[in-house]
Every structure is written in structure tokens, then in C-alpha cells.
C-alpha positions as CSV (number, residue, x, y, z in Angstrom):
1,X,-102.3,310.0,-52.4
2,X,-99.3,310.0,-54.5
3,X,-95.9,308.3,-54.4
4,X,-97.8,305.8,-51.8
5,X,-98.1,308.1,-49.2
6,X,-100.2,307.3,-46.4
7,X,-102.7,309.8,-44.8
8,X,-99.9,309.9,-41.5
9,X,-97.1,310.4,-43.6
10,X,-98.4,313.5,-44.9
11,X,-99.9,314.3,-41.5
12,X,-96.1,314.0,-40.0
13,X,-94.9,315.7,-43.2
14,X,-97.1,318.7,-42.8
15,X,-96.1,319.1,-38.9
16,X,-92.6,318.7,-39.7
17,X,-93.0,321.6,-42.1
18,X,-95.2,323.2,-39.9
19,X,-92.0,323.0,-37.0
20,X,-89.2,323.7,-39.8
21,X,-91.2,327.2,-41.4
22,X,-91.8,328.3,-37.3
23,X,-87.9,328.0,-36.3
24,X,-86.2,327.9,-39.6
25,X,-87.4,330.9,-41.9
26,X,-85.2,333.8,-42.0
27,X,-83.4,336.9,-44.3
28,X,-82.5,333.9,-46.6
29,X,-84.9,332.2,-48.9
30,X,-85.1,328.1,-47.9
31,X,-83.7,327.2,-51.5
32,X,-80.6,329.5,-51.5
33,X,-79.9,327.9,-47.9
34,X,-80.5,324.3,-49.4
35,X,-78.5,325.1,-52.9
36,X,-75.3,325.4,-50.5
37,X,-75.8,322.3,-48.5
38,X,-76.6,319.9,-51.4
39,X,-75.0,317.1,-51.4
40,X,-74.7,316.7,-47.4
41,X,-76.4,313.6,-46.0
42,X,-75.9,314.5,-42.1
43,X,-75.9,317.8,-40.0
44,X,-73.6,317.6,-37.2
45,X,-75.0,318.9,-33.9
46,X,-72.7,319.7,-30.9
47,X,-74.4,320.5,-27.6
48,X,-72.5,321.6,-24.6
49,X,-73.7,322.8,-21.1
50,X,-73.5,323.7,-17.1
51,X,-73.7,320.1,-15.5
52,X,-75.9,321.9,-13.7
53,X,-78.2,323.9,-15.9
54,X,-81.8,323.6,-14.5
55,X,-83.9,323.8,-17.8
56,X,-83.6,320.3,-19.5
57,X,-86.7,321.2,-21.2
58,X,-84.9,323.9,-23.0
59,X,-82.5,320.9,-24.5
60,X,-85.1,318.6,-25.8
61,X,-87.5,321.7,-27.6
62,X,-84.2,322.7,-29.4
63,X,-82.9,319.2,-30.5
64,X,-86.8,318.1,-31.1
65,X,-86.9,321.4,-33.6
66,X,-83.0,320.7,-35.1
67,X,-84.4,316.6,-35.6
68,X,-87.5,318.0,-37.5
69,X,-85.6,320.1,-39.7
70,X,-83.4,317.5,-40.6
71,X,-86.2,315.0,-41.6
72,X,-87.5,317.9,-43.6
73,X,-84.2,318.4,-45.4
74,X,-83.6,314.1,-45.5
75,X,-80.3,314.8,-43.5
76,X,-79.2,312.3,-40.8
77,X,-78.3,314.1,-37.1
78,X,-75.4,313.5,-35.5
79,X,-75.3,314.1,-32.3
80,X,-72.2,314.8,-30.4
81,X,-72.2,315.5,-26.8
82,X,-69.5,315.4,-24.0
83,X,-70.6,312.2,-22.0
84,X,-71.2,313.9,-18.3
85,X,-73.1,312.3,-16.0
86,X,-75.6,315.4,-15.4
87,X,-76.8,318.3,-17.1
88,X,-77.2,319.1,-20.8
89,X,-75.1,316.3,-22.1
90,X,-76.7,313.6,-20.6
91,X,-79.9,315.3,-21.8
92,X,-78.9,315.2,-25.1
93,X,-77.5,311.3,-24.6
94,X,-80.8,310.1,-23.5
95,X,-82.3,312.1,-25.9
96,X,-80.5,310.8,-28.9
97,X,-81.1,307.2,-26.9
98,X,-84.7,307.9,-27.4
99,X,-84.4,308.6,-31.3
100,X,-82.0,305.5,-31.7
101,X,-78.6,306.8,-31.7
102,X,-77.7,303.3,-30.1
103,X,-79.1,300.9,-32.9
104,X,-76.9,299.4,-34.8
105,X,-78.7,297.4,-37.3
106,X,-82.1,298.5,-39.4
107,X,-81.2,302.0,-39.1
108,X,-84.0,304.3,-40.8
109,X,-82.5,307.4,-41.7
110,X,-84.8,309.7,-39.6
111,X,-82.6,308.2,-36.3
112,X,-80.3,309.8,-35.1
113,X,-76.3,308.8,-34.6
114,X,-75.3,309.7,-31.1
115,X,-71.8,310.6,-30.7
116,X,-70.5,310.2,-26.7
117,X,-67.0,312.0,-26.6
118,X,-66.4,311.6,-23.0
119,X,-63.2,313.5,-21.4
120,X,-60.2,311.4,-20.3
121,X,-60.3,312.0,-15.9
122,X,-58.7,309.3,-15.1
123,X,-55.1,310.0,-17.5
124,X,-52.6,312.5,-17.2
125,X,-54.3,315.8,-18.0
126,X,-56.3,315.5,-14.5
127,X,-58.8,318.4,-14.4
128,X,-57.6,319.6,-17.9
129,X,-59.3,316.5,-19.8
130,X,-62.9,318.5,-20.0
131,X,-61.1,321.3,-21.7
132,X,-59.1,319.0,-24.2
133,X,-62.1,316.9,-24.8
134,X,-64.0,320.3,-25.5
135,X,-61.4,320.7,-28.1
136,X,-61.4,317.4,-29.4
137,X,-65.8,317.9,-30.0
138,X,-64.8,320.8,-31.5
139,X,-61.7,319.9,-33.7
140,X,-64.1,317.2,-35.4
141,X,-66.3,319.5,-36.9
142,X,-69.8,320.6,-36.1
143,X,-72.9,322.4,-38.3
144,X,-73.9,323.9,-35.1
145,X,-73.3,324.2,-31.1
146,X,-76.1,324.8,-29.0
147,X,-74.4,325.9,-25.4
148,X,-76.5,325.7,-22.2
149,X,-75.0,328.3,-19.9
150,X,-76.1,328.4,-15.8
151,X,-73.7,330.8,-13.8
152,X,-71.1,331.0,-16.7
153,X,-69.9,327.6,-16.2
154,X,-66.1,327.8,-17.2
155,X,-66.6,324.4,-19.1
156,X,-69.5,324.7,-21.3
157,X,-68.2,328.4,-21.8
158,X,-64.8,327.5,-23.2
159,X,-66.6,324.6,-25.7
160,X,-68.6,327.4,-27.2
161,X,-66.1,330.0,-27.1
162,X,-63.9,327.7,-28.6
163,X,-66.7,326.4,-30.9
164,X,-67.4,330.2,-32.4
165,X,-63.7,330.4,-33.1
166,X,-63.8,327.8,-35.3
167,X,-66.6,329.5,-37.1
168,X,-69.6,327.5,-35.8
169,X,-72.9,328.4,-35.5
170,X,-73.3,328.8,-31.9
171,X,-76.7,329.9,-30.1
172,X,-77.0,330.1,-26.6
173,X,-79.3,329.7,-23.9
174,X,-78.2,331.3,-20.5
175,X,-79.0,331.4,-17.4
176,X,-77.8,334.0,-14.5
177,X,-78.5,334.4,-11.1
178,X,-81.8,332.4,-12.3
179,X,-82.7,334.5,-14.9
180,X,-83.0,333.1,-18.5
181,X,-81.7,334.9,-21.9
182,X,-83.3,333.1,-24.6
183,X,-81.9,332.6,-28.0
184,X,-83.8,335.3,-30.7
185,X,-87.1,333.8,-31.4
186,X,-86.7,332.1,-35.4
187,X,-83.1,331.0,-34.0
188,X,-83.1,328.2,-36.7
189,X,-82.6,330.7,-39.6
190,X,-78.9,331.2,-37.7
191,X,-78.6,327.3,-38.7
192,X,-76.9,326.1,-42.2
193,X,-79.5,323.2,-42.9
């Protein structure tokens, strides 16, 4: 084994790849899509949702396939979410938890940095703070915005409308009158990693 690479490295390795090729293969050849992002050390992942969108499981498969991709391209996630209490955000906030977006010290660059932009309720914009916090999330910048629509919930709707007009990758999951419209299947190739 070269480069000291233990037997589970390469094991790890290989399903990484193995994730990466299933989600992230498209039109584009992998090394024309990586010849445009060299240089980058982290890929900037917004999610926004229905507080009360009833497939978490949906959240965790697509950051668990965005996370792989990134350790196969050695880019740090960051992982920016809106702070609610319920729903996709809080999803993605335990999930980034889980793959150390709180550790401050010893970082290893396969963990994530979790970025909490929580709206302000309590100042003067009253209801209007989860709209200007949406476009505060998306004024700093994102790679991509995975949106988690139930019922065409006016505030996840407006992040990621507001997310596509400032020319972000945007791919949806939705969910009406309990039916769910899936992303195309090979979604990832839609990502600039």
C-alpha cells in the first residue's frame, strides 16, 4: 500500500468514489469540472426548507452525498442553514453537529464548518426577519442551495427563489398535497464541485 495507506483508507476511499461517480457524473467530464474549481478549499452549502417538511431522511442522503464528494475533491463543507427550531434546518444543524461543525480545536479537514444564520424575531423587522435573514444566507454566497419544499412554504420558497437569482445552483425536493417530486436522479452533476 502506497503513500501509507491503510487497507480502510482505501476501503473509505473506494466508497467515497463509489458515492461521488453514482450522484456526481454528468454531460461534463470530472476533470473539466475540477480544472474550474482549483484552487477552492471549501464548497459552500446552503440548505433551506418547510419547518414542516416531513422527509428528514431526504436532508441527511443529500448532505451525506454533498460531504462525500467533498472529501473526494479534499474541499471543506460549509454548511449554512437558517437556525429554525424544526424542519430542514435543524436537520441540517444536527447533522453538521454530528460531522463536527461545532469543534473548535483539532479540526480534520473532512469536518464540516456549520454556519447557524438565525433570523432576528425579536428586533424591528417582526415577521419580516425570515425573509431578510434568507437574504442575508444568500447575499454571503453559496456553491449550492438544496431547498426542501412541503405545501410551497412562502419561506423556504423565497430563500431559493432568491437563491436562483443570484445564480446558485438550486435543486429541489418538493412535496405537495403529500406527494413527492424528486430531484433528477445524478442531481450532483448540476453541482460545481
Amino acid at each position: 500500500m502506497s503513500g501509507g495507506m491503510t487497507e480502510q483508507h482505501m476501503t473509505e476511499h473506494g466508497e467515497l468514489l463509489a458515492v461521488y461517480e453514482e450522484h456526481f457524473t454528468g454531460d461534463q467530464s470530472i476533470e473539466s469540472r475540477m480544472k474550474s474549481f482549483r484552487g477552492r478549499t471549501t464548497f459552500r452549502t446552503l440548505v433551506t426548507g418547510s419547518r414542516v417538511f416531513s422527509r428528514p431522511d431526504l436532508v441527511v442522503d443529500s448532505l451525506d452525498i454533498l460531504h462525500a464528494a467533498c472529501r473526494v475533491k479534499r474541499r471543506r463543507m460549509v454548511l449554512r442553514e437558517g437556525g429554525c427550531r424544526r424542519g430542514p434546518d435543524k436537520t441540517a444543524h444536527d447533522w453538521g453537529v454530528e460531522h463536527g461543525g461545532l469543534v473548535t480545536e483539532n479540526r480534520t479537514p473532512d469536518m464540516v464548518i456549520l454556519d447557524t444564520l438565525r433570523a432576528p424575531w425579536e428586533g424591528s423587522l417582526g415577521l419580516g426577519a425570515g425573509m431578510a435573514r434568507n437574504t442575508d444566507m444568500v447575499d454571503l454566497g453559496a456553491d449550492v442551495c438544496l431547498a426542501f419544499i412541503e405545501d410551497e412554504s412562502s419561506g423556504a420558497s423565497d430563500c431559493a427563489e432568491k437563491a436562483e437569482k443570484a445564480g446558485i445552483v438550486t435543486i429541489f425536493w418538493r412535496i405537495d398535497s403529500g406527494v413527492l417530486t424528486m430531484p433528477p436522479a445524478g442531481w450532483g452533476h448540476l453541482v460545481p464541485l
